[in-house]
VEXMI-512780 format. One record per residue (C-alpha): x, y, z; residue number from 1. Coordinates in steps of 0.1 Angstrom, whole numbers, plus 2048, in hexadecimal, padded with zeros to 3 digits. Layout:
N
{atom {X,Y,Z},NUM}
...
***
This chain:
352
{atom {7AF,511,773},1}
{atom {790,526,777},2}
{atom {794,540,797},3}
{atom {772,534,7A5},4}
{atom {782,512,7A6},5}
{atom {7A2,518,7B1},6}
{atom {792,52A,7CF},7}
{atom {77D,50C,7D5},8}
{atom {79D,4F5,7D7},9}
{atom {7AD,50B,7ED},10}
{atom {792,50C,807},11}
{atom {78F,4E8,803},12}
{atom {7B1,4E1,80D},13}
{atom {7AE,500,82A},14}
{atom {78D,4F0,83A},15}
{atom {78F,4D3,854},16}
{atom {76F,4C1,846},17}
{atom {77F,4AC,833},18}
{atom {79C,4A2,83D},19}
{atom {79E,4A9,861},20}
{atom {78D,492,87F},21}
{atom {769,4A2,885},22}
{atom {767,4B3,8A9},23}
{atom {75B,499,8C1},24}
{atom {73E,4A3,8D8},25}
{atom {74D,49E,900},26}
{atom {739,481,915},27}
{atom {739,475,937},28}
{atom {72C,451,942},29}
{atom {722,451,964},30}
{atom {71F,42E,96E},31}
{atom {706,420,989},32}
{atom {706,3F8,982},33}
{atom {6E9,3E3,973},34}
{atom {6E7,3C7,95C},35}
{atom {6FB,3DB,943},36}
{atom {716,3D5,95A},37}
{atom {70F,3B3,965},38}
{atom {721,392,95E},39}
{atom {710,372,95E},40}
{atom {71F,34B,963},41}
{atom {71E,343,940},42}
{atom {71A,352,921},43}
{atom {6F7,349,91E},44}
{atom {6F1,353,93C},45}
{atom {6D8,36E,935},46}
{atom {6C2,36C,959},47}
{atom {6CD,362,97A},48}
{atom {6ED,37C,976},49}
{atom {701,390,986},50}
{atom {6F9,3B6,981},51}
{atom {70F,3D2,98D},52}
{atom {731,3C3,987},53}
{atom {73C,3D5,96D},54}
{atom {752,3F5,973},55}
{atom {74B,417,957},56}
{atom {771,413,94D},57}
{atom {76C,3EE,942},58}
{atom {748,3F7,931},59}
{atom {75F,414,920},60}
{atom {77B,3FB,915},61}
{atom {762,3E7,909},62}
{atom {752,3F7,8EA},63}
{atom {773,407,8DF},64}
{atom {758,419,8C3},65}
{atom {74E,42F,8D9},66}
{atom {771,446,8D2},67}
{atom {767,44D,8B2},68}
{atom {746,45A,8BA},69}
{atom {74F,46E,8D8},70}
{atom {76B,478,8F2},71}
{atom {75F,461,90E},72}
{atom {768,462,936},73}
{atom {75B,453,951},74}
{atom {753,451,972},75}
{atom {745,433,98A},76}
{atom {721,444,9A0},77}
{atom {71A,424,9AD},78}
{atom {71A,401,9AC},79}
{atom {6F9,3F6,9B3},80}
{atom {6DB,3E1,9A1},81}
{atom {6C2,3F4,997},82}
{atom {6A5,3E5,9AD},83}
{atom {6BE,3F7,9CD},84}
{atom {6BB,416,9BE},85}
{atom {6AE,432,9D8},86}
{atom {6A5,454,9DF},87}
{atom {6CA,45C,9EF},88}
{atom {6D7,44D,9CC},89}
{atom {6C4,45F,9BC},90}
{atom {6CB,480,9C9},91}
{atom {6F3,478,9C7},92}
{atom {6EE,474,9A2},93}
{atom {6DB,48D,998},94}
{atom {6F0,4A9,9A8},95}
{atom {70E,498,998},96}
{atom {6FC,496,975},97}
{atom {6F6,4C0,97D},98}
{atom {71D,4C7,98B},99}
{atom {72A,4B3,964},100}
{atom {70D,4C8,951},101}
{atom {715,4E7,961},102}
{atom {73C,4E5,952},103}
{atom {73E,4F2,92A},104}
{atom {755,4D0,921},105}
{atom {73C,4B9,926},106}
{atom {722,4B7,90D},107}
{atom {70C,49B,914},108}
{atom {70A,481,933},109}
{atom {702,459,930},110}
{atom {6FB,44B,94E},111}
{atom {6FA,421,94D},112}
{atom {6DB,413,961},113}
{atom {6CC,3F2,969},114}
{atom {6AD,3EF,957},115}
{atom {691,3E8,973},116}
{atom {691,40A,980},117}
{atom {6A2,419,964},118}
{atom {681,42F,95F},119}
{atom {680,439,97E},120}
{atom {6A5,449,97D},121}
{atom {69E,45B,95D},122}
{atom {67C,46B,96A},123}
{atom {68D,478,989},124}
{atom {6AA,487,977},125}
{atom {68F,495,95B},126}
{atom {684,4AC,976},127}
{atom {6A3,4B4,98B},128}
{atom {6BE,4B7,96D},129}
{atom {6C2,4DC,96B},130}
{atom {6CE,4DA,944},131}
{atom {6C5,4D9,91F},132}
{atom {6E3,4C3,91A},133}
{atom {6E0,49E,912},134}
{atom {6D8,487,92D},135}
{atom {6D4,45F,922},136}
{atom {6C8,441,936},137}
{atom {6D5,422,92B},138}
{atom {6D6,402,934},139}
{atom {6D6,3DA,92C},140}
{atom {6BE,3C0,92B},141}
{atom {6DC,3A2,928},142}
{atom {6FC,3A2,941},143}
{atom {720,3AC,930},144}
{atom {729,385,92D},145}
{atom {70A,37C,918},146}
{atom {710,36D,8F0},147}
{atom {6F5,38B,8E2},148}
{atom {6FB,3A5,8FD},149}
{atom {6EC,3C6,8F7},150}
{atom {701,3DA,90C},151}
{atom {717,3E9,8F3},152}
{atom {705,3F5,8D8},153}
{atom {6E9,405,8F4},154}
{atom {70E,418,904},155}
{atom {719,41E,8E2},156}
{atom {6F7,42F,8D5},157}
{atom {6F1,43E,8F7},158}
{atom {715,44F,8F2},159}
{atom {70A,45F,8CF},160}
{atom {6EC,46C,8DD},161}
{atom {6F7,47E,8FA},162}
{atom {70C,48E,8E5},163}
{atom {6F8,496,8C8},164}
{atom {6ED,4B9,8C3},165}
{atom {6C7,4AD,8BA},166}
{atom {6C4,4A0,8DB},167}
{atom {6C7,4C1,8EC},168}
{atom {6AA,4D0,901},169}
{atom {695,4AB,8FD},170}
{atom {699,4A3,921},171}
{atom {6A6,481,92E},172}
{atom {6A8,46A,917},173}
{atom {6A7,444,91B},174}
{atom {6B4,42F,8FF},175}
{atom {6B7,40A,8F8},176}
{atom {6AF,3F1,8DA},177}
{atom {6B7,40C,8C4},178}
{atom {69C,421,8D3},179}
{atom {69A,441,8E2},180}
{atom {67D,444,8FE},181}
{atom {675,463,914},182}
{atom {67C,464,938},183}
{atom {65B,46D,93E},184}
{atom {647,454,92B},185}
{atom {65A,432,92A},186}
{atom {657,415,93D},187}
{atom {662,3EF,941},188}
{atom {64A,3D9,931},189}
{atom {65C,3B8,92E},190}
{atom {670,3A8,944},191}
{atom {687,39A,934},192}
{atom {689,3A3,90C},193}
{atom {69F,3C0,8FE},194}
{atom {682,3D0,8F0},195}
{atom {672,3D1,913},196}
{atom {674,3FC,913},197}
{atom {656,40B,903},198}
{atom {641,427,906},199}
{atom {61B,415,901},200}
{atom {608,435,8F5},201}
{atom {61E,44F,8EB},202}
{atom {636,43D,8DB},203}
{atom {65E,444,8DF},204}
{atom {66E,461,8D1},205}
{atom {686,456,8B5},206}
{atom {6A0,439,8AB},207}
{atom {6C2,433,8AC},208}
{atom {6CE,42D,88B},209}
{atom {6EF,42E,873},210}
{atom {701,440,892},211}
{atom {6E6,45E,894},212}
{atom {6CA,469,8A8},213}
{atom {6A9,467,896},214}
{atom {692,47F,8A8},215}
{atom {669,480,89E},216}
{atom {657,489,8B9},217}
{atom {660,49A,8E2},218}
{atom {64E,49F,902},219}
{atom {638,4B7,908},220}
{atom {63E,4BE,92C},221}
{atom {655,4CE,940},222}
{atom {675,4C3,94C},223}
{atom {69C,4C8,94F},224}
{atom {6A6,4E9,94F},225}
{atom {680,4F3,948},226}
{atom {679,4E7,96C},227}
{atom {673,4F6,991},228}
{atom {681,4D8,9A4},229}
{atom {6A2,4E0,9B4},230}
{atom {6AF,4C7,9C7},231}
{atom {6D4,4D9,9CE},232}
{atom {6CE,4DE,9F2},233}
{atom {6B9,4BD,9F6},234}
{atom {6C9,49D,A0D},235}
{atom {6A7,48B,A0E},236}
{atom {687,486,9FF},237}
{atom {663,481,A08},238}
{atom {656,461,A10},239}
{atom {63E,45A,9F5},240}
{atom {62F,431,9F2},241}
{atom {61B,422,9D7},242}
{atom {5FA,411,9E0},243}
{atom {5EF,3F4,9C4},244}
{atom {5CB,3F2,9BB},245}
{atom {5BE,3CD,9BD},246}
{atom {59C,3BA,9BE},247}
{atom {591,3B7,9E4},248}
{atom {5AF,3D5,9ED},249}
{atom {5AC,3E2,A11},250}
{atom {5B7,3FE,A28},251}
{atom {5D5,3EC,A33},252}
{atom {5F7,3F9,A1D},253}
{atom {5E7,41A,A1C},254}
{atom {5E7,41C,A46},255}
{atom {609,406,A49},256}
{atom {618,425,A32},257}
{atom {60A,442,A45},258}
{atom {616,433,A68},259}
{atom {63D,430,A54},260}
{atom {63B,452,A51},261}
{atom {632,456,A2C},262}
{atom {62A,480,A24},263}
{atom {61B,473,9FE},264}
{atom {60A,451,9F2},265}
{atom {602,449,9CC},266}
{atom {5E8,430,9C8},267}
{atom {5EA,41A,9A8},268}
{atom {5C2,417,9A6},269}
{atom {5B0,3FF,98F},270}
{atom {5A3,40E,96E},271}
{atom {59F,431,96F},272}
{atom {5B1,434,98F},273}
{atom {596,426,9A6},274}
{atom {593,422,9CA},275}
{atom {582,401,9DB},276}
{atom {56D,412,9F7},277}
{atom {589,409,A12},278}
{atom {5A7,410,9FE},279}
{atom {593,436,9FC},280}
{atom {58B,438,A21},281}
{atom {5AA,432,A2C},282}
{atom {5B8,44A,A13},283}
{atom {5A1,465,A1E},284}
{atom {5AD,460,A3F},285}
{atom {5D6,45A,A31},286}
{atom {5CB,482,A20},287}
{atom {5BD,492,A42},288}
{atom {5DF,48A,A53},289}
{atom {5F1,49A,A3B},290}
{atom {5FD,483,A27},291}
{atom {5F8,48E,9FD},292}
{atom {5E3,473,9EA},293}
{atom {5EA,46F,9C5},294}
{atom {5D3,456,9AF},295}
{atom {5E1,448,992},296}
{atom {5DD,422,97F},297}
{atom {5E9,401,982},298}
{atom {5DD,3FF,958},299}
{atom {602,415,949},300}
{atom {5E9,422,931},301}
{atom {5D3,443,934},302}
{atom {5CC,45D,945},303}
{atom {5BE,461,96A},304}
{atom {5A0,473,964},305}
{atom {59C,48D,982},306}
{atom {57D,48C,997},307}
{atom {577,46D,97C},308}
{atom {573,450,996},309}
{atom {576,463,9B8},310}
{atom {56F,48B,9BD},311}
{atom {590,493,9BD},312}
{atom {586,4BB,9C2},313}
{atom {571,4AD,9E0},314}
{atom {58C,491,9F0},315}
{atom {5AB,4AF,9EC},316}
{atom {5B9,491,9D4},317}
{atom {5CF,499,9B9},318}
{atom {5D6,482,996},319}
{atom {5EF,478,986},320}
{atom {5E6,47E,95F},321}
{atom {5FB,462,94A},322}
{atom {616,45A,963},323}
{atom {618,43A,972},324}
{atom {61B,433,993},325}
{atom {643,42E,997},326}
{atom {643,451,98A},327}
{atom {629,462,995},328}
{atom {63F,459,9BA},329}
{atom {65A,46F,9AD},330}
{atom {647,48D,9A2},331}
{atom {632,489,9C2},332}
{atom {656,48A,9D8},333}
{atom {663,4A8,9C4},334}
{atom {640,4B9,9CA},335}
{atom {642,4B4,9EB},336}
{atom {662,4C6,9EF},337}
{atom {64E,4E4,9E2},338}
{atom {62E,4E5,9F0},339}
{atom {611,4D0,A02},340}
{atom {5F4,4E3,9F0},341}
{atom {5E3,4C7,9DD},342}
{atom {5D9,4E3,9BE},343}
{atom {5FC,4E9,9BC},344}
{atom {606,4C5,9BA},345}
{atom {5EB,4BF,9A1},346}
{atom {5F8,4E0,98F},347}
{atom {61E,4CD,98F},348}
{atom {60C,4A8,983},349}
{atom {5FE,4BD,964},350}
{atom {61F,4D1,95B},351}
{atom {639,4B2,95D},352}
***
């Protein structure tokens, strides 16, 4: 035998490639309830279920693939549907998500969602997660009991991704249908099918596919450990309401939110963002209180043009780029906790 070969066999037989289990990436599922962990009558049952019945150890048990992809843990948040989610929630799980990041055996976090507000979760935690590592969103369109339920393979490619080294430094992630979607940019546009998640202009970021992340594209704006937003020392956040845009709109949810106390409001205008004369009066008045006024678009599509319908420079308004309303509510209530100056707000709408 040649030397250069016998040194090859040797090293072959030393090295733990071949022969020995490949190191496992460490990932915690934090569970807060949803359809992903709902149970319906029958097993057809794929509306009119129960969500949020589900505990994380059962989810776990239940796609026993997950053990070869990962060393998996987990821990029960809360047990909630998502339409219940809340600011308090919010804040519980974000600074949980931050205490697991911070500790150098966990690698990646999952955290199982209901789908409704699923968006909303991932945004807030795209801004307040204080981390390059992994962070996924998952959830389920179909309970646990249904015949085609897509609850396990969304867990199961969820899991590879949080711990998947290409996933690093991308920011929240949310991934269903085989798809992974951006906190930032995603929405719910179906109510009911699996491919419902979709992000209409950009498009999503990559695909799940034989058991590996498939990356082509990432945001270009700021978030998780890139951000300013520290909510470590925060119990509460701004009241912020969202005002919808409608033919013959009046005064009247704008006026019912200021005297609730709201410090922010986020109108979802027609078109471009556009104010019916009354909507803008009242807002005007909402503005001189106080209270921060955001314009952004009922469409999901586009950007809010500023001083484009209104004079924004004029009214003290600020825009909210390509964020939709729902989200434009969160960056607003983080603002808030940072400053009242509508030029910085504005500054914040065009960094995240």
């Amino acid at each position: 035998m040649r030397l250069g070969t016998l040194v090859a066999a040797v090293a072959l037989l030393m090295a733990p490639s071949v022969w020995a289990e490949q190191k496992l990436p460490n990932v915690m599922i934090l569970a807060t309830g949803g359809t992903i962990a709902g149970t319906g009558a029958t097993s057809t049952t794929t509306v009119g279920y129960t969500a949020a019945k589900i505990g994380v150890d059962a989810l776990i048990a239940a796609v026993p693939e997950l053990q070869k992809v990962a060393h998996v843990s987990g821990e029960q948040v809360m047990q909630i549907a998502s339409e219940n989610m809340n600011n308090g929630a919010w804040l519980k799980l974000a600074k949980r998500v931050n205490q697991l990041l911070a500790q150098p055996d966990i690698d990646g976090i999952v955290i199982t969602h209901g789908t409704d507000t699923i968006e909303e979760t991932a945004y807030f935690l795209d801004l307040v997660v204080k981390s390059d590592k992994p962070v996924v969103v998952v959830g389920a369109m179909r309970p646990s009991t249904a015949i085609s339920a897509d609850g396990p393979i969304n867990l199961y490619n969820a899991v590879i991704l949080a711990g998947s080294r290409d996933a690093i430094g991308k920011g929240v992630l949310v991934c269903l249908n085989d798809e992974i979607n951006a906190a930032r940019e995603v929405t719910k546009t179906n109510t009911a099918t699996t491919d419902t998640f979709r992000t209409p202009e950009l498009g999503f970021l990559g695909y799940m596919q034989d058991n590996k992340a498939h990356f082509y594209r990432e945001s270009t704006r700021r978030h998780t450990a890139k951000s300013e937003f520290d909510i470590s020392k925060l119990d509460s956040l701004p009241q912020v309401d969202i005002v919808y845009g409608y033919a013959n709109a009046n005064g009247v949810a704008v006026n019912a939110f200021v005297a609730a106390g709201a410090k922010g409001l986020i109108n979802a205008g027609v078109g471009d963002g556009s104010l019916a004369d009354s909507v803008k009066a009242a807002l005007i008045s909402a503005h001189k209180s106080g209270v921060a006024v955001v314009r952004s678009s009922r469409t999901g599509n586009g950007i809010v043009a500023r001083n484009g319908e209104v004079n924004d420079d004029q009214l003290d308004f600020v825009v909210s780029d390509t964020l939709n309303a729902q989200k434009a509510r969160i960056l607003l209530m983080l603002a808030l906790t940072e400053t009242s100056d509508s030029k910085e707000i504005q500054r914040i709408f065009y960094d995240y």
